[in-house]
N, C-alpha and C positions, 0 to 999 in steps of 0.2 A: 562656470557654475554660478546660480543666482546667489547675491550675498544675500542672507535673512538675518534681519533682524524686529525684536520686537515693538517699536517703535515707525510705524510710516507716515509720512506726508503725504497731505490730500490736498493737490494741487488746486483740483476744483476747487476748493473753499477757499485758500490763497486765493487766488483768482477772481472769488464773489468777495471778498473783503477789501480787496486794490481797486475794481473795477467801479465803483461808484467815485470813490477819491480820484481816479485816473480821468472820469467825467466831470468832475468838477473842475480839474485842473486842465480841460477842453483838450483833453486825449485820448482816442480809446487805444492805449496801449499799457494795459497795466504793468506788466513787465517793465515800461520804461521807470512807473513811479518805484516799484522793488527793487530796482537797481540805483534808482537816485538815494530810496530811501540805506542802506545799505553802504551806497557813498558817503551819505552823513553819519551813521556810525561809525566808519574807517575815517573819518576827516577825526570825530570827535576823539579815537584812541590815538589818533596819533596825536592830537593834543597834551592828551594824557600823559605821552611817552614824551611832547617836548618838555613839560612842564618837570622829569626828573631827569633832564640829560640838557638842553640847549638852557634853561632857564638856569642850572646850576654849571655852565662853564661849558659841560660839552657837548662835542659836536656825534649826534647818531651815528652819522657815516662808518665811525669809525668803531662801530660796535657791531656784533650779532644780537640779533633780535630771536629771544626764546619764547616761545607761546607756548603759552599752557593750558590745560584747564578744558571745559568743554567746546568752548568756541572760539578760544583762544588760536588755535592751528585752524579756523574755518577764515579769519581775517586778518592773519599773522602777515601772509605773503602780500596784502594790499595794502596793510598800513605800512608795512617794511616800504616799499613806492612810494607812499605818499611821503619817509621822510629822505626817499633816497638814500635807505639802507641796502646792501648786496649781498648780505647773509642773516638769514634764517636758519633756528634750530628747532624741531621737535622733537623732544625728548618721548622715552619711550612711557605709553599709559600715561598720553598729556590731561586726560579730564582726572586723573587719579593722581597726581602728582602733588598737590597740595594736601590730602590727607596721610599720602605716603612720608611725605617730611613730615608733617605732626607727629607722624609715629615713632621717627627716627631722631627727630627734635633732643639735642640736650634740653637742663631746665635752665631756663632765664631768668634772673629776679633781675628788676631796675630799680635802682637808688638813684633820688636827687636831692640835692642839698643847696638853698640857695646860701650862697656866699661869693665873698670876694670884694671888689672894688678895684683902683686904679693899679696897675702892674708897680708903679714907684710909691703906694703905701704900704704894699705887703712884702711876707718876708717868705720862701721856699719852706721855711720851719713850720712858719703858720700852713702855708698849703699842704705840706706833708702831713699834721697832726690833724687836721682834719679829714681830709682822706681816710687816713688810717682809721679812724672812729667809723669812717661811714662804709670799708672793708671788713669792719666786725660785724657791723652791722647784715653785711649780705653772709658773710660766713657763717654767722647764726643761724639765719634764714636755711640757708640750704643744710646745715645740717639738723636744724628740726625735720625738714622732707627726705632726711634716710641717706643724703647724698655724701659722703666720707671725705675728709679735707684733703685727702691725696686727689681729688678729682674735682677740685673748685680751681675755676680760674676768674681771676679777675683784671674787666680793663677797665679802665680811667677816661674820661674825657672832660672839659671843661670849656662853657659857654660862656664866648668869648666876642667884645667888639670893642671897634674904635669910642675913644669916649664922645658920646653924644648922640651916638647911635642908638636906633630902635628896635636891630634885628641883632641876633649872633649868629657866631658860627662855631659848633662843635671841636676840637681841637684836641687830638690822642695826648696824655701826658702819661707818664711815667714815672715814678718813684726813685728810675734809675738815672731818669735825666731832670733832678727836680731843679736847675739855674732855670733862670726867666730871660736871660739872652736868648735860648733855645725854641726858648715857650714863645715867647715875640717874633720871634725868625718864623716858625713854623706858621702861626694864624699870619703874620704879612704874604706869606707865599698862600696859604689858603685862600686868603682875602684876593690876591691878584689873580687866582686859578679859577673863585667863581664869580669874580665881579669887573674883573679886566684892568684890577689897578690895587696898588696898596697903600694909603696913607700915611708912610712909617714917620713922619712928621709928630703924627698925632699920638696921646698915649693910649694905651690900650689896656683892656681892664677887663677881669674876671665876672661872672652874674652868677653861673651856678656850678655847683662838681656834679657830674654823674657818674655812676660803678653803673656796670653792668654785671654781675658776678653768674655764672657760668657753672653749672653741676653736670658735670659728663655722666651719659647712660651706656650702657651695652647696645650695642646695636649688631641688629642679623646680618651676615652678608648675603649680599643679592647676587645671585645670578640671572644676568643678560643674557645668556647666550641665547642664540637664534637657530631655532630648529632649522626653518627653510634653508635649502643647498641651493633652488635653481630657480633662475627665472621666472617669475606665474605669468600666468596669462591673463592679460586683462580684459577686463570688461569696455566695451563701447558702449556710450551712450552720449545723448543732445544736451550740451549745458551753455547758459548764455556766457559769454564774455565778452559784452559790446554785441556782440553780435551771435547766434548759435554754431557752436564748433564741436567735431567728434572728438570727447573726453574718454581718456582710456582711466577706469577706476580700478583700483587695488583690495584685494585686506591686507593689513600691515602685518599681521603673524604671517603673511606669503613671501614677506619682502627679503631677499637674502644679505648677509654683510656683502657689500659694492654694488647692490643693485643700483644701477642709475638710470634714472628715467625724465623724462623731459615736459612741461606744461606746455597745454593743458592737461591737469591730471585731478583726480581727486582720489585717497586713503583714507579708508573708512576701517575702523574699528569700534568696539565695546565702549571706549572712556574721549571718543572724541571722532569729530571729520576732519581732513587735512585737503585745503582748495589749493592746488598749486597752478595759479595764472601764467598763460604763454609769456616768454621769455624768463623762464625760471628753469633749472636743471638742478633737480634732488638727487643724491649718494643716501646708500642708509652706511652708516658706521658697522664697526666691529661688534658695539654694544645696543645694535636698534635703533640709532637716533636720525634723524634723520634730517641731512645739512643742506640744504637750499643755497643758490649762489644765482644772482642775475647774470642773465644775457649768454654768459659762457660753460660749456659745460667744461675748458680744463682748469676754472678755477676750483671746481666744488670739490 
């Protein structure tokens, strides 16, 4: 059965927009330039992705990669390659997923406060009484917005470095644990988890307190469950990868819990498309999601 939707691509005009650029660049194969171009946005998100994972300490590898969003699942499985990642997740209504959590969102307030100085001028007394002030201060907040003090939480962090330094680092603190043997411990093991070493020579010193304080809402339960029971049948069609290969296409409300299917492939739904490139092997979950594994299908 043909998927419809309201939205198509007209390839011809692709084609007359690539086709002069692909001349210039003493080709006439436009496809080659769509596919380089394409490359350089998968290079550029995986950048993105090292800059909050390899730049702060770790290593991708050793994560699952969740895309989201509308084209998030279109170049999820390629950036996943580019950083030599081997699992991929898309969750269920990946272009709908960022307003579904707004919806479901507690309320957030942030406080900052700059204070502090070197860890051997201050005293756990002072850092507690000032906290505390700046804990009234988010408690206030959230109960002018209707929000009930049984449903406030609040956490603590404190931006923290070596003295002389120009950068911090964040550092959870707690009211329960207010010594500064603790508080030292904790930013020297932070310090050597994202920088590969810890200074503990040197003193270390306080810059600012932040609350986050935290107003819990009621939220709907969702049901996942997954109507389709069996196997669908998929669609054939020509899609490049390096080279043109027969791509078997899905709609994802077809896909059952343990369907597993193997790349080339592509899932097409209402809030997003999902390109699953050869040597990838997709499972959908019990709850619609859908778990990507390279190379092997008995890892997924």
């Amino acid at each position: 059965m043909p998927i419809s939707f309201s939205l198509r691509l007209d390839r011809a005009a692709a084609e007359r927009v690539f086709r002069p650029l692909a001349a210039a660049l003493a080709t006439d194969e436009p496809i080659a330039i769509a596919e380089a171009a394409v490359a350089v946005a998968v290079a550029k998100m995986a950048g993105a992705v090292r800059e909050v994972s390899v730049h702060r300490g770790f290593d991708p590898r050793e994560f699952t990669l969740v895309c989201f969003g509308g084209a998030g699942p279109m170049h999820g499985f390629l950036v996943a390659e580019e950083l030599g990642m081997e699992r991929v997740l898309i969750p269920r209504y990946p272009g709908h997923l960022s307003a579904l959590g707004q919806m479901l969102a507690d309320l957030r307030k942030d406080f900052v406060k700059a204070w502090g100085g070197r860890l051997g001028d201050l005293s756990p007394d002072q850092l507690t009484s000032e906290a505390e002030a700046l804990r009234s201060e988010g408690t206030g907040s959230l109960l002018r917005d209707g929000i009930p003090s049984g449903r406030h939480r609040h956490e603590f962090t404190l931006d923290m470095r070596y003295a002389g330094q120009s950068f911090t680092l964040g550092i959870p603190w707690s009211r329960e644990t207010p010594e500064f043997a603790a508080l030292r411990a904790a930013f020297d093991r932070r310090h050597e988890e994202t920088f590969g070493y810890a200074d503990r020579s040197n003193e270390a010193e306080i810059v600012n307190i932040r609350l986050v304080s935290i107003g819990e809402i009621d939220k709907p339960k969702l049901d996942h469950r997954i109507e389709a029971r069996r196997a669908p049948d998929g669609e054939l069609r020509k899609v490049w990868f390096g080279g043109w290969q027969d791509t078997v296409t899905f709609r994802r409300h077809d896909l059952p819990p343990g369907f597993v299917f193997a790349g080339p492939a592509i899932v097409e739904e209402e809030g997003g498309t999902t390109i699953v490139p050869p040597g990838w092997t997709v499972r959908t979950d019990d709850g619609g999601a859908m778990i990507g594994t390279a190379n092997s299908l008995d890892e997924c």
